[in-house]
C-alpha positions as CSV (number, residue, x, y, z in Angstrom):
1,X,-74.2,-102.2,44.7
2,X,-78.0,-102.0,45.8
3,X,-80.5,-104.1,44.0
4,X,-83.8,-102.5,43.9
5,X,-86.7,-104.6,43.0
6,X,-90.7,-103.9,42.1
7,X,-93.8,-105.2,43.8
8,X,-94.8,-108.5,41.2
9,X,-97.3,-107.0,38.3
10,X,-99.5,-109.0,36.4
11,X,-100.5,-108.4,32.9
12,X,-104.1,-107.7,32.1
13,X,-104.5,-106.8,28.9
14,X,-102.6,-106.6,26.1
15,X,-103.1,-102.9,23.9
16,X,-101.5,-103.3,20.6
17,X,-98.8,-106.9,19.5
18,X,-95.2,-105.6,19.8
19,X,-92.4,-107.4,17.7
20,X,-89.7,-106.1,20.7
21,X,-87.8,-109.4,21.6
22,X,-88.9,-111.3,24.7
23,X,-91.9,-108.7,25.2
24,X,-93.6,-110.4,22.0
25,X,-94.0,-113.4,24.1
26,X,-95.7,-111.5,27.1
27,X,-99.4,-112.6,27.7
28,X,-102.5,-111.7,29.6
29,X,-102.1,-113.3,33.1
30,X,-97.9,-113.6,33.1
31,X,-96.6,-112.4,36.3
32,X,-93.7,-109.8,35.8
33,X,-91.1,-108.3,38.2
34,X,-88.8,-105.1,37.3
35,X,-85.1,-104.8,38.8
36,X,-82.6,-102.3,38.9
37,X,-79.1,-102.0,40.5
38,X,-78.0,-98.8,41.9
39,X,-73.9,-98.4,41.6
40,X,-71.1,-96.1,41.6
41,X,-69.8,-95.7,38.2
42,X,-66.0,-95.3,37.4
43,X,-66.2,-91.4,36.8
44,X,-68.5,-89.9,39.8
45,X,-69.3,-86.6,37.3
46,X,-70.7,-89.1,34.7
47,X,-74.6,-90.1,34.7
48,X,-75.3,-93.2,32.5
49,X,-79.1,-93.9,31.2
50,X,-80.5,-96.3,33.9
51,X,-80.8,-99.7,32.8
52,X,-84.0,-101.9,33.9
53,X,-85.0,-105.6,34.1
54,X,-88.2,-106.9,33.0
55,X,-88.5,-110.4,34.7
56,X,-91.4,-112.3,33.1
57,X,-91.9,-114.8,36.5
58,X,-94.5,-116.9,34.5
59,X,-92.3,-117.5,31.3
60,X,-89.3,-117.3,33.6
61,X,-87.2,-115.5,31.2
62,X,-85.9,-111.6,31.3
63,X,-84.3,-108.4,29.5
64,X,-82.4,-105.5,30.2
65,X,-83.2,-102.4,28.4
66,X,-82.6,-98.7,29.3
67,X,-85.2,-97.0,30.8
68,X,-86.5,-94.9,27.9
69,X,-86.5,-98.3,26.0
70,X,-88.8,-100.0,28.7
71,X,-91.4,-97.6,28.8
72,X,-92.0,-97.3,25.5
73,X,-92.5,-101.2,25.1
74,X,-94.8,-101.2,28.8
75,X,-97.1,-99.0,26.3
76,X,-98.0,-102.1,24.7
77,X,-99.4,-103.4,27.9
78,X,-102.1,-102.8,30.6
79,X,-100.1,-103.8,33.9
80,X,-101.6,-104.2,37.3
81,X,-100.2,-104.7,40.9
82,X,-100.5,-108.3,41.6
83,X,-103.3,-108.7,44.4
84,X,-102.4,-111.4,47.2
85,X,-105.7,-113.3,48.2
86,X,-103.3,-115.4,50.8
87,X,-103.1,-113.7,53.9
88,X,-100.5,-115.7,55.3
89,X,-98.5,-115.2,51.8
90,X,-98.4,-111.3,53.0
């Protein structure tokens, strides 16, 4: 299994409330991370929807939704890399 993890994204705006669990609680400013494992299913012909983490770093809580699922709730957000000011942080 290979875990594959995102650059850290901060939120900068929120563009409409959402009601989805967890993502309700998401505010301007939180720091969020998205994860994913890559792994060999049990039958090698089959493809299974790709499921995603959403890691709120700030909050420090997280869900796992399919990918369809996750971009439809990253509508209700404006999300931006997360710019390092630290050079030594780098």
């Amino acid at each position: 299994m290979i875990v594959l993890n995102s650059e850290v994204y901060v939120i900068s705006e929120i563009k409409r409330k959402t009601r989805a669990k967890v993502f309700e609680d998401w505010r301007v400013g939180d720091r969020v991370q998205f994860s994913t494992e890559m792994r060999r299913n049990s039958s090698y012909s089959t493809v299974y929807a790709s499921m995603f983490t959403a890691i709120n770093l700030t909050q420090g809580t997280e869900i796992t939704k399919s990918q369809t699922e996750l971009v439809n709730v990253l509508r209700s957000f404006e999300i931006v890399p997360e710019v390092v000011t630290d050079v030594d942080a780098a």
